[in-house]
Backbone bond lengths (Angstrom), bond angles and torsions (degrees), N, CA, C in turn:
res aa  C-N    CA-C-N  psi(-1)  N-CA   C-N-CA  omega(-1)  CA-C   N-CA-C  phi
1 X - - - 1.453 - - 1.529 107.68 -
2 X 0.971 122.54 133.94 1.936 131.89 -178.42 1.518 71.90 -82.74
3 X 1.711 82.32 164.42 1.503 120.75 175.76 1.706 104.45 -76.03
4 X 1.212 128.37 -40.72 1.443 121.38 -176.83 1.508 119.63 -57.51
5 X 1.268 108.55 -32.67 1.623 122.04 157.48 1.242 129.78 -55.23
6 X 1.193 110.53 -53.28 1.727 142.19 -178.53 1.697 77.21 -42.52
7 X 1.733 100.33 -93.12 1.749 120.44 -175.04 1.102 114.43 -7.32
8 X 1.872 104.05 -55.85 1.699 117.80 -172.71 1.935 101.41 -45.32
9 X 1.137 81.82 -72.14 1.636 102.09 -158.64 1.656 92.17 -61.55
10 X 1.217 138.05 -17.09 1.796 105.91 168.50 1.882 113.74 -88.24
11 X 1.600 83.40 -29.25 1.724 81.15 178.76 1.599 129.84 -65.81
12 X 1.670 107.01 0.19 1.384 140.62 -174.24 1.376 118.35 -112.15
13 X 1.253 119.26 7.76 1.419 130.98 -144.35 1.777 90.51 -114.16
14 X 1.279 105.37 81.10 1.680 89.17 170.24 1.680 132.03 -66.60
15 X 0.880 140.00 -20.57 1.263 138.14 140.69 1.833 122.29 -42.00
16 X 1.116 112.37 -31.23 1.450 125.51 142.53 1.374 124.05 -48.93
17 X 1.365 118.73 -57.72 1.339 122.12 -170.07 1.494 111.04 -70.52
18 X 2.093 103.89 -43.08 1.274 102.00 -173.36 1.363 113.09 -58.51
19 X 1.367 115.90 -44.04 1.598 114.01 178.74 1.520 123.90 -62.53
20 X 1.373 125.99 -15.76 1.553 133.89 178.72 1.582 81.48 -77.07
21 X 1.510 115.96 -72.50 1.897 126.99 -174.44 1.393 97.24 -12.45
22 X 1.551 112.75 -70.94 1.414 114.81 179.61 1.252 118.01 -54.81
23 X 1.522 139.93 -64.49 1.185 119.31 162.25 1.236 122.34 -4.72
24 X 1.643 119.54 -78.73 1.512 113.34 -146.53 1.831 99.17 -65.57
25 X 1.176 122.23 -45.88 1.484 160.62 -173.16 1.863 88.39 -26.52
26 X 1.595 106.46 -69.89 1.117 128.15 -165.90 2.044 110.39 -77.58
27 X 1.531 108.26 -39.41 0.896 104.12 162.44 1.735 141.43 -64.15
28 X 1.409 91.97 -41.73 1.810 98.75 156.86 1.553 115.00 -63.61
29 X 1.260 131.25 -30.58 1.270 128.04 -174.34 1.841 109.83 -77.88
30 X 0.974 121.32 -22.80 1.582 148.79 172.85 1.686 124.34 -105.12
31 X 1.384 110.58 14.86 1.170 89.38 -172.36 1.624 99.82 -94.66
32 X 1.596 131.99 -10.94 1.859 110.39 176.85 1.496 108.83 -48.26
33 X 1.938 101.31 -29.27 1.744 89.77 -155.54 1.506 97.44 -100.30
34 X 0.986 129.17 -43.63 1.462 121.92 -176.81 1.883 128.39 -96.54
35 X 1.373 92.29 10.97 1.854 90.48 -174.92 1.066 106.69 77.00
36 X 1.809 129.66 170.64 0.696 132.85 166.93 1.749 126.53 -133.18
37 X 1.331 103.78 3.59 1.192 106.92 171.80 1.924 111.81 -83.24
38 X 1.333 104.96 -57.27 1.797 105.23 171.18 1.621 119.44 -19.71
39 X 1.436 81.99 -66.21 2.140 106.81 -172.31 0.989 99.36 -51.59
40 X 1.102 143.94 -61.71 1.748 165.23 -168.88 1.452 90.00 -35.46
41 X 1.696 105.09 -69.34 1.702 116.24 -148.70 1.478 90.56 -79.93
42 X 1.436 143.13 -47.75 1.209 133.91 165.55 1.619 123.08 -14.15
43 X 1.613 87.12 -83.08 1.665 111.80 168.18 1.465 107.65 -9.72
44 X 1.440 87.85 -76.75 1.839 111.43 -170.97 1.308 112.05 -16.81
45 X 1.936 103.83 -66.92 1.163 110.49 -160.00 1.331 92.79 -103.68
46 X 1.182 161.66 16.01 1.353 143.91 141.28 1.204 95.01 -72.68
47 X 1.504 151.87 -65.79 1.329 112.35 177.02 1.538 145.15 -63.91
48 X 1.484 106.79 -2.55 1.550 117.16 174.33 1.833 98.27 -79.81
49 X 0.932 114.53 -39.81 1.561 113.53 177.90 1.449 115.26 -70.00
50 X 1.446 130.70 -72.91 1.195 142.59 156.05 1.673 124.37 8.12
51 X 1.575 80.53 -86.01 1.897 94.13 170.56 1.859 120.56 -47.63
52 X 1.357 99.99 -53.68 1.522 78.42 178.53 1.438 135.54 -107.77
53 X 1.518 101.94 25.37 1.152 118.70 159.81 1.768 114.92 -91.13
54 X 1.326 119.23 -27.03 1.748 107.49 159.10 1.333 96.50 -88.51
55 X 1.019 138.59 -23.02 1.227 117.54 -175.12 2.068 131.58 -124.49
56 X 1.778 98.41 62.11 1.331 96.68 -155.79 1.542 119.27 -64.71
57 X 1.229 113.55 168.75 1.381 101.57 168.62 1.497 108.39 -117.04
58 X 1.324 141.22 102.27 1.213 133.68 159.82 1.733 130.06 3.31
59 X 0.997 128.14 -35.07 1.341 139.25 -159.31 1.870 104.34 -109.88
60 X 1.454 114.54 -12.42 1.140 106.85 -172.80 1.785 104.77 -137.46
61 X 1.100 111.53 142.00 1.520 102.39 -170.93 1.405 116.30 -104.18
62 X 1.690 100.54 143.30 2.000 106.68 -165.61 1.619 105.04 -34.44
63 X 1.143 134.03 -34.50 1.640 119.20 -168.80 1.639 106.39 -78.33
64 X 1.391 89.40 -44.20 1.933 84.19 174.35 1.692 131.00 -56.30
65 X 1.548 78.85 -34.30 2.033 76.38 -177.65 1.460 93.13 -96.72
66 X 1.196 145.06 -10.53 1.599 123.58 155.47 1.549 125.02 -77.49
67 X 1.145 96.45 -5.85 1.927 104.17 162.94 1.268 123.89 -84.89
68 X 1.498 97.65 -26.95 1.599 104.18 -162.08 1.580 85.99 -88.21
69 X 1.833 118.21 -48.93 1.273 113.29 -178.24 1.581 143.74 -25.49
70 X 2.047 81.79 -56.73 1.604 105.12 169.22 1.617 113.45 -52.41
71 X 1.238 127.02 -59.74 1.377 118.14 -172.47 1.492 110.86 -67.06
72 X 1.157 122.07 -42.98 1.594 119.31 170.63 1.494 113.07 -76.33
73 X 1.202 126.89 17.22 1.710 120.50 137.20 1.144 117.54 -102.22
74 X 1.536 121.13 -22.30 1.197 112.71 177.87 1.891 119.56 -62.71
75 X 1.435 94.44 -33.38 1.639 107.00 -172.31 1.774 89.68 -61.10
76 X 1.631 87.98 -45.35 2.241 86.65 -160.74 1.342 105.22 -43.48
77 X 1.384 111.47 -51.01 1.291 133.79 -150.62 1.299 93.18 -75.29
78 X 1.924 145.99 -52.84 1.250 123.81 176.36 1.356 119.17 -55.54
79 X 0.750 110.72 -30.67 2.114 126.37 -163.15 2.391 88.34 -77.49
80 X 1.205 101.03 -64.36 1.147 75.78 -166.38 1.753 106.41 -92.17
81 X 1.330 128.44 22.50 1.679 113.42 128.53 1.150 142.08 -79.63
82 X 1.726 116.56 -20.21 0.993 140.45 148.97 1.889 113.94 -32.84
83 X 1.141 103.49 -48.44 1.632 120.01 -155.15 1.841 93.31 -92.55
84 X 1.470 100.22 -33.52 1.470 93.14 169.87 1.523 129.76 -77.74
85 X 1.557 107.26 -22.54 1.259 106.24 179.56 1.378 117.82 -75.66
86 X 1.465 111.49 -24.61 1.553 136.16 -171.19 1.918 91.32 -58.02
87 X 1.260 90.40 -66.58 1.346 105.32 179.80 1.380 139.03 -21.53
88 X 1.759 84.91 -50.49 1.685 106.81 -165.11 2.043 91.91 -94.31
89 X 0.704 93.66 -38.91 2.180 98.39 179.71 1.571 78.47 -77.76
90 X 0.901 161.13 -12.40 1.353 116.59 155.60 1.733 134.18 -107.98
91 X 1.261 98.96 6.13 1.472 117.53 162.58 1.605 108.40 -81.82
92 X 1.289 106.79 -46.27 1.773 104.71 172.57 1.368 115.01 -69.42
93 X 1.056 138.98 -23.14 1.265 131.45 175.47 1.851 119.71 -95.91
């Protein structure tokens, strides 16, 4: 499997998303006590690791889909803090 596929199929991966969803969800709700940059980068890669270690795929090997993972949560993860901040500045205003 090429990597452009790999990408496809995590950036499509709703069980992916729900768990980033949670991320941001949990991280805004926690950020006086724990920051929010750490949790964030944690997140990231506990879910780039996570997923395809319960769930391997034969055809692609654990370092590849946790490389490919990391950058395609990172995108999820800007896009939907992005979408949260939008959110929250426009409920306050």
């Amino acid at each position: 499997m090429d990597i452009s596929t790999l990408m496809v199929e995590q950036f499509t991966d709703i069980f992916r998303l729900g768990l980033l969803a949670g991320l941001i969800y949990t991280t805004e709700r926690t950020r006086q006590q724990t920051g929010v940059l750490l949790p964030l980068i944690a997140g990231v890669v506990f879910v780039a690791v996570i997923i395809p270690s319960t769930m391997p795929r034969p055809d692609v090997s654990l370092w590849q889909a946790v490389a490919a993972g990391v950058a395609v949560n990172a995108v999820i993860v800007a896009v939907l803090w992005l979408a949260w901040q939008a959110i929250s500045r426009a409920r306050r205003s």
